[in-house]
LOVEXDO-30841 format. One record per residue (C-alpha): x negated, y negated, z; residue in three letters. Coordinates in steps of 0.05 Angstrom, whole numbers, plus 32768, in hexadecimal, padded with zeros to 4 digits. Layout:
N
XYZALA/...
END
This chain:
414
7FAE7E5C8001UNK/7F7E7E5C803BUNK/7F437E7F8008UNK/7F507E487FDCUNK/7F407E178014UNK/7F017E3A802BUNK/7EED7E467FDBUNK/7EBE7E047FE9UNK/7EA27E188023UNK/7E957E5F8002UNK/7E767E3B7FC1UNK/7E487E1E7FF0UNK/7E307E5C800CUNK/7E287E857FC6UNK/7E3B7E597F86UNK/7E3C7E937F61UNK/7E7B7EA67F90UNK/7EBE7EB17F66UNK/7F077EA77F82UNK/7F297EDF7F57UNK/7F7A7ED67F6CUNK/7FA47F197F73UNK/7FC27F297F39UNK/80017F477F50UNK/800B7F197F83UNK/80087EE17F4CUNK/80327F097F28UNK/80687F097F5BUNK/80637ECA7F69UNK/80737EB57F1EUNK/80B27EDA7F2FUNK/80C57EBC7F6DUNK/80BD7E727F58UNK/80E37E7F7F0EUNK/811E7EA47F38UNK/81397E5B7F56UNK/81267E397F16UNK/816F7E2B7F00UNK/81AD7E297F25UNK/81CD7E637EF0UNK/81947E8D7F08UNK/81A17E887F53UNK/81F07E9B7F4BUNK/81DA7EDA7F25UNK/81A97EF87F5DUNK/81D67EDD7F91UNK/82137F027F69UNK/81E87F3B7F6DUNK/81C97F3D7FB5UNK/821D7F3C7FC0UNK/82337F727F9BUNK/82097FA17FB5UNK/82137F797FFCUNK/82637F8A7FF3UNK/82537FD27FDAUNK/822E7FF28012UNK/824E7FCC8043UNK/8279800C8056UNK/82708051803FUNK/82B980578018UNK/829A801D7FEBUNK/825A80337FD9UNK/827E807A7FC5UNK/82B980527F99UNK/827B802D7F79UNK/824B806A7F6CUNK/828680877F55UNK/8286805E7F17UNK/823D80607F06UNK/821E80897EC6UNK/81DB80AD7EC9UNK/81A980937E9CUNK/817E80B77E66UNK/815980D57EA8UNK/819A80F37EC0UNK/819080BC7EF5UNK/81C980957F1BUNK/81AB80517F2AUNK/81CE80327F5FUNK/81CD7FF07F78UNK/818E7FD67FA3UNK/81877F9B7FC7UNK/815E7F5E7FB4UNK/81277F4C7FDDUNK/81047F077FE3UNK/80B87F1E7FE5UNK/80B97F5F7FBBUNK/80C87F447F73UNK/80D47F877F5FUNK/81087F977F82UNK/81327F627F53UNK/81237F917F20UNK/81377FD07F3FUNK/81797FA67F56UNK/81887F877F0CUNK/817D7FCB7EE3UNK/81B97FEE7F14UNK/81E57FB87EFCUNK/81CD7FBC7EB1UNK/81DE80037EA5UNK/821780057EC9UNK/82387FC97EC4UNK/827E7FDD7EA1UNK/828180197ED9UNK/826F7FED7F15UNK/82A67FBB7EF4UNK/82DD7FE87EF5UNK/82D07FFC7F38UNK/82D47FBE7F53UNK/83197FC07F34UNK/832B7FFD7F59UNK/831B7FE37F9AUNK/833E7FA07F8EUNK/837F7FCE7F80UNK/83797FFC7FB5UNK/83B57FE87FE6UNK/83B48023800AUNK/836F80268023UNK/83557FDF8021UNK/83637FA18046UNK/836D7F6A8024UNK/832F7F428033UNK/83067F85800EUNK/833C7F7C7FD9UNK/832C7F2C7FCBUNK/82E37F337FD0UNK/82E77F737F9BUNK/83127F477F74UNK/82E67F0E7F76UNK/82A97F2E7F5FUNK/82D47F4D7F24UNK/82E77F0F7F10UNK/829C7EF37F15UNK/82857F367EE4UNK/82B77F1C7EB6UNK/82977EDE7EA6UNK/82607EDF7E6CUNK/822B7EBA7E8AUNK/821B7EFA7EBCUNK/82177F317E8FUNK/81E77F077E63UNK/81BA7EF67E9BUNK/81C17F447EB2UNK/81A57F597E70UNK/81757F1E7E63UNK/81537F287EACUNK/815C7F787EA4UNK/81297F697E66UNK/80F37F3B7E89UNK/80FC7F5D7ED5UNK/80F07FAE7EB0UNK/80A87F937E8EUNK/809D7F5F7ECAUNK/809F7FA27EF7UNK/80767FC77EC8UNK/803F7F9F7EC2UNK/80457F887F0FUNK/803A7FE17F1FUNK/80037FE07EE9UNK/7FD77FA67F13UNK/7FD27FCC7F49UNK/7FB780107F26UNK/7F71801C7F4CUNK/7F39801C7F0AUNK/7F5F7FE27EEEUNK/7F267FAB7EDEUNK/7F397F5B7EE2UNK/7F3A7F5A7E8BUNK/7F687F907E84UNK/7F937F697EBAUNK/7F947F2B7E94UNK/7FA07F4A7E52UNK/7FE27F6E7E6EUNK/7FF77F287E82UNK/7FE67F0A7E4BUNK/80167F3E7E1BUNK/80497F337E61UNK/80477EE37E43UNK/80477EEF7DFEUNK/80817F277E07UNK/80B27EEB7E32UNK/80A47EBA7E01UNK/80BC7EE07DC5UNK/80FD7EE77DF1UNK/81097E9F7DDDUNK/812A7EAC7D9CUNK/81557EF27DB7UNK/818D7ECC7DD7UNK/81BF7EE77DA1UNK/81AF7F2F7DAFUNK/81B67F267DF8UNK/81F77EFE7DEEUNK/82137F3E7DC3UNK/81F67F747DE4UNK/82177F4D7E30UNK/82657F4C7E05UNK/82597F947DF7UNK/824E7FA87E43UNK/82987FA67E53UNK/82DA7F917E2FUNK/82EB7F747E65UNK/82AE7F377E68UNK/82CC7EF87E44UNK/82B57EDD7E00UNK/82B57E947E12UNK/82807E6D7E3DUNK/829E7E487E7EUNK/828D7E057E5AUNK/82BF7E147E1FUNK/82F77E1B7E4DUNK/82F07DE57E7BUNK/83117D997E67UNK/82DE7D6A7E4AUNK/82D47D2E7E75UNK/82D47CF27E57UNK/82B47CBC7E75UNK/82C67C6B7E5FUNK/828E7C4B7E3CUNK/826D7C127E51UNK/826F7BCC7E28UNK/822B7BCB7E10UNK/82347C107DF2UNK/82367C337DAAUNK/827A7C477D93UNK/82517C8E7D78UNK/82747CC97D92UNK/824D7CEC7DCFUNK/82247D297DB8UNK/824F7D6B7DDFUNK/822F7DA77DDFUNK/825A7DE87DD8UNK/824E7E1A7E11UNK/82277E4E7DF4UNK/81F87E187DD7UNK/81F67DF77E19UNK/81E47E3D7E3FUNK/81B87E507E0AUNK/818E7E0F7E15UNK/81957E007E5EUNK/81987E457E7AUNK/817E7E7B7E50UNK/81417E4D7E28UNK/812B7E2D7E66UNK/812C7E6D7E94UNK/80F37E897E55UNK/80C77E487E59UNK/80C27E487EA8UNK/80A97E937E9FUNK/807C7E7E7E73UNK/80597E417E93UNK/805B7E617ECDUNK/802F7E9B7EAFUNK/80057E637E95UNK/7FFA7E437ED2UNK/7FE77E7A7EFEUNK/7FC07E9C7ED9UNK/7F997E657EBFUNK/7F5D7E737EFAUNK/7F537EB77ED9UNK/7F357E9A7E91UNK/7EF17E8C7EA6UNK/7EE57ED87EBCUNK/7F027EF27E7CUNK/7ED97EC17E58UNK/7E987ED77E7CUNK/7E9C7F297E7FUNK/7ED27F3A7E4CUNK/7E9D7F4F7E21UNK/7E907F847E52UNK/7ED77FA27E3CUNK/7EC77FA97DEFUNK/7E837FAE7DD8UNK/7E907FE07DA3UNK/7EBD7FA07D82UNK/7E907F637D8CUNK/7E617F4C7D57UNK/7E157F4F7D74UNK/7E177F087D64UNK/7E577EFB7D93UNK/7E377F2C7DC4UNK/7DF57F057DC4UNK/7E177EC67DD6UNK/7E417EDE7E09UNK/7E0D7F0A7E31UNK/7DE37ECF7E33UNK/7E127EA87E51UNK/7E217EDD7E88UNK/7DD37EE07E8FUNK/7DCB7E947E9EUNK/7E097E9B7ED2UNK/7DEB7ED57EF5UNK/7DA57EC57EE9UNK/7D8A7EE07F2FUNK/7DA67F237F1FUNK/7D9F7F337ED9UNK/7D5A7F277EB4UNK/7D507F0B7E72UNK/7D477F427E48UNK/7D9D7F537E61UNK/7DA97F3B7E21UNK/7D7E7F6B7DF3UNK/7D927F9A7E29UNK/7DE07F9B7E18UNK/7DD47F9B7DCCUNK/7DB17FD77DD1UNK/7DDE7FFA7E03UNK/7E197FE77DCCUNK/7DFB80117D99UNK/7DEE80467DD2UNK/7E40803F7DDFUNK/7E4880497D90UNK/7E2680847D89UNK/7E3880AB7DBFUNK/7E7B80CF7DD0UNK/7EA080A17DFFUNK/7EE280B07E0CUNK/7EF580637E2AUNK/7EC9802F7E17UNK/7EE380007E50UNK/7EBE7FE37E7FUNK/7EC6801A7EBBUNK/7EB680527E85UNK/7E7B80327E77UNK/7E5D80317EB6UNK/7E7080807EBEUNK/7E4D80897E7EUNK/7E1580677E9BUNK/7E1C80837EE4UNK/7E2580D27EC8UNK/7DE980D57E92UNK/7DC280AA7ECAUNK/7DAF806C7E96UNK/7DB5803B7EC9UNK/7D6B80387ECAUNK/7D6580307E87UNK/7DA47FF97E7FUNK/7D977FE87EBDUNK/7DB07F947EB2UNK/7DF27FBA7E92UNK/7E037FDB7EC9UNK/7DFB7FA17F01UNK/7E217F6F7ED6UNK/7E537FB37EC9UNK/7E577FBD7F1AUNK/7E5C7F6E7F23UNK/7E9F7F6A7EEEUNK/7EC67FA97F06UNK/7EB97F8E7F58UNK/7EE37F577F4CUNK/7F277F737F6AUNK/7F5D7F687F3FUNK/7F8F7F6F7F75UNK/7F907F787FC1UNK/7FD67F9A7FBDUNK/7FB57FE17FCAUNK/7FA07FC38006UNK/7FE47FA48025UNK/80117FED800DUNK/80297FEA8054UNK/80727FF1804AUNK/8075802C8032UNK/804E804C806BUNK/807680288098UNK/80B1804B8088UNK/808D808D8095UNK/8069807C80D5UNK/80A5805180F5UNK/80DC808B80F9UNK/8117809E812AUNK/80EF80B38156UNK/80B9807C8160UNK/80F3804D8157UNK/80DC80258195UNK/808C80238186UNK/80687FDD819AUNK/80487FAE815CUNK/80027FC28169UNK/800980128175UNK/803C8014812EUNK/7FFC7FE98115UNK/7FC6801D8120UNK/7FF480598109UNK/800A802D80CBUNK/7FBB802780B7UNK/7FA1807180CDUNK/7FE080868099UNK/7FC28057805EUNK/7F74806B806CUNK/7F8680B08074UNK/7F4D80C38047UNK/7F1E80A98072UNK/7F3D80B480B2UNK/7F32810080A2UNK/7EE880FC8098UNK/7EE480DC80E5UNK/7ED4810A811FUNK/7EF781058159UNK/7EE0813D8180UNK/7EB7811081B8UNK/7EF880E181C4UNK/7F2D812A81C3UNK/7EFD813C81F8UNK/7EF38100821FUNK/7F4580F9821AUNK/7F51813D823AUNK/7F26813C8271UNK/7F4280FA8287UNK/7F87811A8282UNK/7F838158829DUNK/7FAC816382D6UNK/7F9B819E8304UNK/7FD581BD833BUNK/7FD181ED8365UNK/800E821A837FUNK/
END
């Protein structure tokens, strides 16, 4: 927020300036803001966050409950995780546990709720109550349907932050992310089927079909038409499941709307082996007016030529960062020499600054038993000397060792 309030002010200092949003971040955040679209949603990660709130709560539980699990294909046991409100990732993590082992975790529960002998009665209710909550349709329908989105949502969210990804790749892999929840719109039946084959225990019926219909007196000035009632599944199906798809997807619109005018000025970059030289013409000239102070007029001749250099020769990649290897290894970059600034100007534009901010991880390395106690700003410094460890190994630090020891050296004679 506070780069898109000093974007202005940048603008002002270099027009040519462009505010390129992190991807994954963006990504995340189109998580985060479709989670609490619908009530139905929020009971299903809260139901979650509980479960696995209930299970590790004592050792005894967590055993009863990894008891029931199944390895996967992998031969491995997922068990549950907790959710976590910045990391969207971790819902996925947290829904696939329940997914694959939902009948196991069920009947678990079950055991726990009839164990007299070694649980109190509270631990037997609360067992007991989330049984009863598994049992209800709507959950293992929203367990499969977010188990779906969350597994390519996490996929694409660890592919953003890969190091030689450029912005158009980026944008392309959320592009098929958009096009990928939107055909999700018409897969309600297999989700409803595949959620009734989970367990024999889940019910049939939706909590709507059950319930008494409430009629409510009609007013004078009112048609004597019978009131349209929607059956349960069609109300789910419409309220829950279609408008859960349709936030996704606008909110995938939305956010990445600000990336369309890069795309649109060095996608060409990406493909020039699959543009026409017409299309290529118009779309280097465009980039040429844009950055006219740094690329010359002949850029456009330039790139033409440099495509049927790309043709000819044996390029494994033809994207944009194997390009300007190509033209960085046989040293061409005097001869395209336009390419490769407007190459070095498309692949600087960071996709993400997640690389950057990978401090949790090292955190949990640095801050141990032992430094348990460490102030804020000494855990800092380790925290960063264990992410640039590359370049903390090129530094010398002979002169400050020696300066160091000679002001602690302690001399004693006996």
């Amino acid at each position: 927020m506070l780069i898109i309030c000093q974007e202005p002010t940048i603008k002002q200092i270099s027009s040519l300036a462009q505010w390129v949003p992190c991807a994954a971040h963006t990504l995340n955040l189109v998580g985060v803001n479709s989670v609490n679209c619908c009530e139905e949603t929020e009971q299903f990660f809260s139901f979650v966050q509980t479960l696995f709130n209930f299970s590790s709560k004592t050792t005894s539980r967590w055993q009863m409950i990894r008891a029931g699990l199944q390895p996967n294909d992998n031969k491995r046991i997922e068990t549950l995780k907790s959710l976590s409100d910045t990391r969207w990732s971790a819902h996925a993590v947290a829904t696939i546990a329940l997914c694959q082992n939902y009948a196991g975790i069920q009947q678990s529960l079950l055991n726990i709720a009839d164990d007299h002998e070694h649980q109190n009665l509270s631990t037997r209710e609360e067992a007991r109550a989330l049984h009863k909550k598994m049992n209800k349709l709507k959950i293992p329908i929203m367990c499969n349907m977010w188990n779906a989105i969350l597994q390519r949502f996490h996929g694409v969210s660890t592919a953003l932050q890969a190091v030689e990804l450029d912005l158009c790749n980026a944008v392309y892999l959320v592009r098929s992310l958009r096009e990928y929840v939107a055909s999700l719109r018409d897969q309600f039946d297999s989700f409803e089927t595949a959620a009734r084959n989970m367990s024999h225990n889940v019910s049939h019926e939706y909590k709507a079909d059950t319930q008494r219909k409430k009629k409510r007196k009609r007013q004078a000035d009112e048609s004597s038409e019978p009131e349209c009632e929607l059956s349960g599944r069609k109300h789910f199906c419409t309220s829950v499941y279609i408008y859960i798809i349709d936030r996704l997807v606008s909110e995938l619109d939305r956010r990445y709307q600000s990336y369309k005018d890069v795309c649109e000025n060095f996608g060409f970059l990406n493909g020039l082996h699959l543009i026409s030289p017409q299309d290529l013409r118009s779309a280097a000239l465009n980039l040429q007016r844009k950055y006219n102070s740094d690329l010359e007029e002949d850029f456009v001749q330039e790139v033409i030529q440099f495509r049927e250099f790309v043709q000819d020769e044996n390029v494994s990649s033809r994207s944009a960062v194997e390009l300007l290897k190509c033209l960085r290894k046989r040293k061409l970059h005097t001869v395209f020499s336009n390419t490769d600034i407007a190459l070095r100007l498309f692949l600087t534009m960071p996709v993400t600054n997640a690389s950057g901010e990978r401090s949790f991880s090292k955190l949990g390395l640095v801050k141990n038993r032992l430094r348990s106690r460490m102030q804020q700003d000494r855990l800092s410094h380790l925290t960063l000397m264990s992410i640039e460890h590359d370049i903390l190994r090129d530094l010398d630090f002979k002169d400050i060792i020696r300066a160091f020891s000679s002001k602690k050296t302690r001399q004693k004679h006996f």
